[in-house]
N, C-alpha and C positions, 0 to 999 in steps of 0.2 A: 716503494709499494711492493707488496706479495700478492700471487697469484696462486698461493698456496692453498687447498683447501684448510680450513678450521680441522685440526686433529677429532674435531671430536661430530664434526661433518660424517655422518656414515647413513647413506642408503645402502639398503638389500634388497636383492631380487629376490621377489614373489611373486609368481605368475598364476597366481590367486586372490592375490591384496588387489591395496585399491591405487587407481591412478593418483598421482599427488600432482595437485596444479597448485604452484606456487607463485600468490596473488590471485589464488582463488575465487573474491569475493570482492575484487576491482570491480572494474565499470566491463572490461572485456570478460573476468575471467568469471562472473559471475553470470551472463552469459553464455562462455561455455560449460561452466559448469551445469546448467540447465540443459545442458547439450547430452554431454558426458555422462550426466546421470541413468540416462536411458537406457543405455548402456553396459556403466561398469559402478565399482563403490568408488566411491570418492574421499579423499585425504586434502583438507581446502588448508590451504599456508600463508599467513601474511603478519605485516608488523601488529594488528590490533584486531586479535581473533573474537572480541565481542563484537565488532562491526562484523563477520561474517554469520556470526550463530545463528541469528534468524532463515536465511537460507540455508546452513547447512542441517538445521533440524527439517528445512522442507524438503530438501532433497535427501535427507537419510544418510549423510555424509558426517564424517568426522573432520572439525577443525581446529589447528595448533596455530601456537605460534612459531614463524621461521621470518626475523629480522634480518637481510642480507647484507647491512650495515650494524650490525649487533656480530662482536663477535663469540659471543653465546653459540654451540652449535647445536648440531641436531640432527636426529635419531631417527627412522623408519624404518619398513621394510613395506615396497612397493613394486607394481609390475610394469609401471611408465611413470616419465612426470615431465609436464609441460611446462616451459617457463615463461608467465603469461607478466612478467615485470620484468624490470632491468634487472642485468644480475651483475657491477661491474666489473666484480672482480672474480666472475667464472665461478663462484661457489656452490652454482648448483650443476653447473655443467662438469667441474671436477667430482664432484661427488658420484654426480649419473655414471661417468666413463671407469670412475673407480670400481664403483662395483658390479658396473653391466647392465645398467639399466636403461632400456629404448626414452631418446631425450627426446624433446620436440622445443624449440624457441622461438618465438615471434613477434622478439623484442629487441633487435639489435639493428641498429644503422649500422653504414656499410662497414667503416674499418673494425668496429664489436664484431660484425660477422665474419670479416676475414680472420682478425685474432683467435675468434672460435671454432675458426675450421683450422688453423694451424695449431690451434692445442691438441682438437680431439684427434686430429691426425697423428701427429705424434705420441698421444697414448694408446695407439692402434685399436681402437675400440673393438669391441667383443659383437657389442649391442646397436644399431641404428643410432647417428646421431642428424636428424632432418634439421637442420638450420632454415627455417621457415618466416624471415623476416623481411620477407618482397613485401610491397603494398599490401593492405588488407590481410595479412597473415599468409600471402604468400598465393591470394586466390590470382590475381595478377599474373604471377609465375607458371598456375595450372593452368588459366584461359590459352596465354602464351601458346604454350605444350598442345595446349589441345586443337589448335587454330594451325600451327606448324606444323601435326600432323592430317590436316584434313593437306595444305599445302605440299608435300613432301618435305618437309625442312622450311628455316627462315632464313632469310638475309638479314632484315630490319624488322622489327620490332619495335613501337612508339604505344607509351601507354599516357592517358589524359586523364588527369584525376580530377571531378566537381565536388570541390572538399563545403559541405552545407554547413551554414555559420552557425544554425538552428540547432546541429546537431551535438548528443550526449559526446563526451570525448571524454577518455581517462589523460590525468597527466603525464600517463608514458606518452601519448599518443604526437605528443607536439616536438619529440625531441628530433624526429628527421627535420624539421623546421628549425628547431635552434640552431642549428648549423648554417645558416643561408652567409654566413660570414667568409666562409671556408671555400674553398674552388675546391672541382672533387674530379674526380678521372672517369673519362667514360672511352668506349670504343664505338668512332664512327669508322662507314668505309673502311672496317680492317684496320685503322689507324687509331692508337690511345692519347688523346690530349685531356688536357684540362679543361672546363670548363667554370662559368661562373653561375651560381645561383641566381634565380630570375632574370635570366638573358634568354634571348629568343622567343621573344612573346607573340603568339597565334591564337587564330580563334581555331576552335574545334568543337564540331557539337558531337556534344555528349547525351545522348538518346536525342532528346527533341531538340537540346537545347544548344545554341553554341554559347561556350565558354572561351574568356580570354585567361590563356595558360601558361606559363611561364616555367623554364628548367628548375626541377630539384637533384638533392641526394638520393639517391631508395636502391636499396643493392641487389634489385634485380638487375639494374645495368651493370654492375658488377657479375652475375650468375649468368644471365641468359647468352652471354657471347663462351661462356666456357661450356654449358650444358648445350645448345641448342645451336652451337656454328651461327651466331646472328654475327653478320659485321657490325651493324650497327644496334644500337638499343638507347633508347631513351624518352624520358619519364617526366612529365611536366604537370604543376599544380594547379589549379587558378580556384577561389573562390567562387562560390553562387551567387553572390553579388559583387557584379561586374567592378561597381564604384571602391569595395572593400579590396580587389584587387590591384587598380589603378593607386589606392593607396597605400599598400605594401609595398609595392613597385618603387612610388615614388621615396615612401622612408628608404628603400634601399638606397637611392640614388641619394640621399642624404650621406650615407657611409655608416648608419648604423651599424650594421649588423658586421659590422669591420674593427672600429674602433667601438662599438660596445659589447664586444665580447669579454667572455668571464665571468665571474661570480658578481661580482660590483652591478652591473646591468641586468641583473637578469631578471630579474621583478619586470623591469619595462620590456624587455624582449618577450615573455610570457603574456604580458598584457596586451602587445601587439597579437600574437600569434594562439594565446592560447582564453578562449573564451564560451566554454561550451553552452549549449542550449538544451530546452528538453527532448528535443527527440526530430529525427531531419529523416534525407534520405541518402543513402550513399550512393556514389556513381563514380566507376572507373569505366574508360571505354580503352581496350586494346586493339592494336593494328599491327598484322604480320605479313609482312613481305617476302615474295619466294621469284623470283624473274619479274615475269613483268603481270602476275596473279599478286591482288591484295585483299585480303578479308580482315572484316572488321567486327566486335562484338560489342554492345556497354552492358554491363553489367550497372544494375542495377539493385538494391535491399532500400524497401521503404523499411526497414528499421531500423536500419542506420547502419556507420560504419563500424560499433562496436559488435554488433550481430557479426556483419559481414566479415570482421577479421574472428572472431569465433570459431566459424564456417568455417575457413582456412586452417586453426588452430586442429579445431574435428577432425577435417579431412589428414594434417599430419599424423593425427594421435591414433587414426585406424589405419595408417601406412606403416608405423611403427611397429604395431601390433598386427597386422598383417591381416586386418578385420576388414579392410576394401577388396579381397578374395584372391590378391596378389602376395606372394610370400613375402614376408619382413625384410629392407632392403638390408646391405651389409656395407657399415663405415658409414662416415659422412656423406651426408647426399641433401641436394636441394628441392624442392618439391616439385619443380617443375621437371626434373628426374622420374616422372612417375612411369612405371611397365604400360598405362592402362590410361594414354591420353583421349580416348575417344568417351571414356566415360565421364570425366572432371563435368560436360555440362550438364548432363544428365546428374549429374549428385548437386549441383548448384542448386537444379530447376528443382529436384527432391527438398531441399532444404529451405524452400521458398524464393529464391534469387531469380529473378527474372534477368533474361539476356535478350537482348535486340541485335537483329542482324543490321550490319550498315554495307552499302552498293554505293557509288558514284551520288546515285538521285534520289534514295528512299531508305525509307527503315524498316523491316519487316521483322516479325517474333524468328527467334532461335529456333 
């Protein structure tokens, strides 16, 4: 396998043209593109560009085709581009760094996002490359950020995700779940072990609610211990329906997701995990520790978690561009990286995202 970009792969910087969000007119990217338009023009990219036409005629946006499994390439000239789909084989992320153009991604589990912070590092980039694939587009990463610094710093770090069964979902969205096979590395207590997927199962409520939440992959436990000095970090899933999670659990303890890995199973692993509905509400709650001071927030979008990783997407794509009133950062950087942590919930509550404060005994508004 090559990591090469396609010879005939060429972005050019334009810092007049239009953003290029590739996967445009997905379940996320359509979404932000109703975002982004308010903003800037739009360049929408995906395998089957008559499925976006309708939105890109309403939002005034031009859309192509750019197949990232197609080795056909392809031509622009743009002033960002987000990559709101898998990209596996780096072909939009080499092209970005080729020619200097601010990337943004919010689509890579953990070892994708280390591979992609060891490329773009080593072709010293010119231009911003925000690797923004924490939960929800990396909003998770900003709470974080923005919670450590009311604290002065973190120690620990625990984020609780209420994944709604009801809720729209693209099929990128399920791929940090197809991994539940796999032990993945976290840093507790200063210390890196492995861990196992749905081990350590707690309740935790989440705004009103308590959830029973069990370990995943999500590379902000990879991020947040290098960016943010956390010893510890870590990131647990559980269903809205307590019964749908009891029974994930128990197919793990079957050995599924062990011996049915691979391409052979994965129709049943997707059926298991991936079943989207029309429209739910998203809820992550984070918790930062600093001695013996703990604050806590849930974040909240009744429009779901395709909104909410959007909103994440936005907020990298004007860090990028330098349009959150903080200069463009320089090199790879993760989002919870940001100059201007006290503002992240103020741009939330802007955006419609509600936050709840959590104390020992009560919940009160942000």
């Amino acid at each position: 396998m090559t990591y090469n970009v396609v010879m005939s792969d060429v972005l050019r910087l334009d810092e007049t043209g239009p953003v290029l969000l590739v996967g445009g007119y997905g379940t996320v990217g359509a979404e932000l593109s109703a975002m982004a338009a308010q903003r800037w023009p739009l360049l929408l990219t995906g395998r089957s560009p008559v499925r976006g036409a309708a939105l890109a005629e309403r939002l005034g946006a031009e859309v192509r085709r750019w197949d990232l499994a197609d080795p056909a390439g392809f031509s622009a000239s743009v002033r960002a581009v987000v990559s709101v789909v898998n990209d596996p084989e780096d072909r939009v992320l080499r092209a970005a760094l080729a020619a200097g153009v601010p990337y943004v991604d919010i689509t890579r589990w953990t070892g994708r996002l280390q591979r992609a912070a060891t490329v773009a590092a080593m072709a010293r980039p010119s231009a911003p490359v925000l690797l923004s694939s924490g939960w929800m587009g990396g909003v998770t990463n900003l709470v974080a950020a923005a919670l450590a610094a009311e604290l002065g710093g973190a120690d620990r770090v625990e984020v609780a995700i209420r994944w709604d069964l009801a809720d729209q979902a693209g099929a990128d969205s399920v791929e940090f779940m197809d991994r539940l096979g796999l032990d993945y590395e976290v840093v507790e207590n200063g210390r890196r072990r492995l861990v196992m997927p749905l081990s350590d199962t707690r309740s935790v409520r989440i705004g009103e609610t308590p959830t029973c939440v069990a370990r995943i992959d999500t590379p902000e436990q990879f991020t947040l211990p290098l960016t943010l000095g956390a010893d510890t970090a870590i990131t647990r899933i559980g269903f809205s329906s307590t019964a749908s999670t009891l029974a994930l659990l128990a197919v793990k303890r079957t050995g599924l997701f062990r011996w049915g890995r691979g391409d052979r199973f994965a129709t049943l692993r997707r059926t298991l995990l991936y079943s989207p509905g029309d429209g739910g509400t998203a809820q992550v709650r984070v918790d930062v520790t600093r001695g013996d001071r703990t604050t806590a927030v849930t974040i909240t979008d009744t429009r779901g978690q395709a909104h909410l990783t959007a909103v994440g997407a936005l907020a990298g794509l004007r860090r990028v561009l330098g349009a959150d009133g903080a200069p463009a950062p320089q090199g790879v950087v993760f989002p919870e990286m940001t100059p201007r942590p006290a503002q992240v919930l103020d741009f939330l509550r802007d955006m419609g995202v509600a936050l709840l404060r959590h104390s020992d005994t009560t919940a009160t508004a942000a």
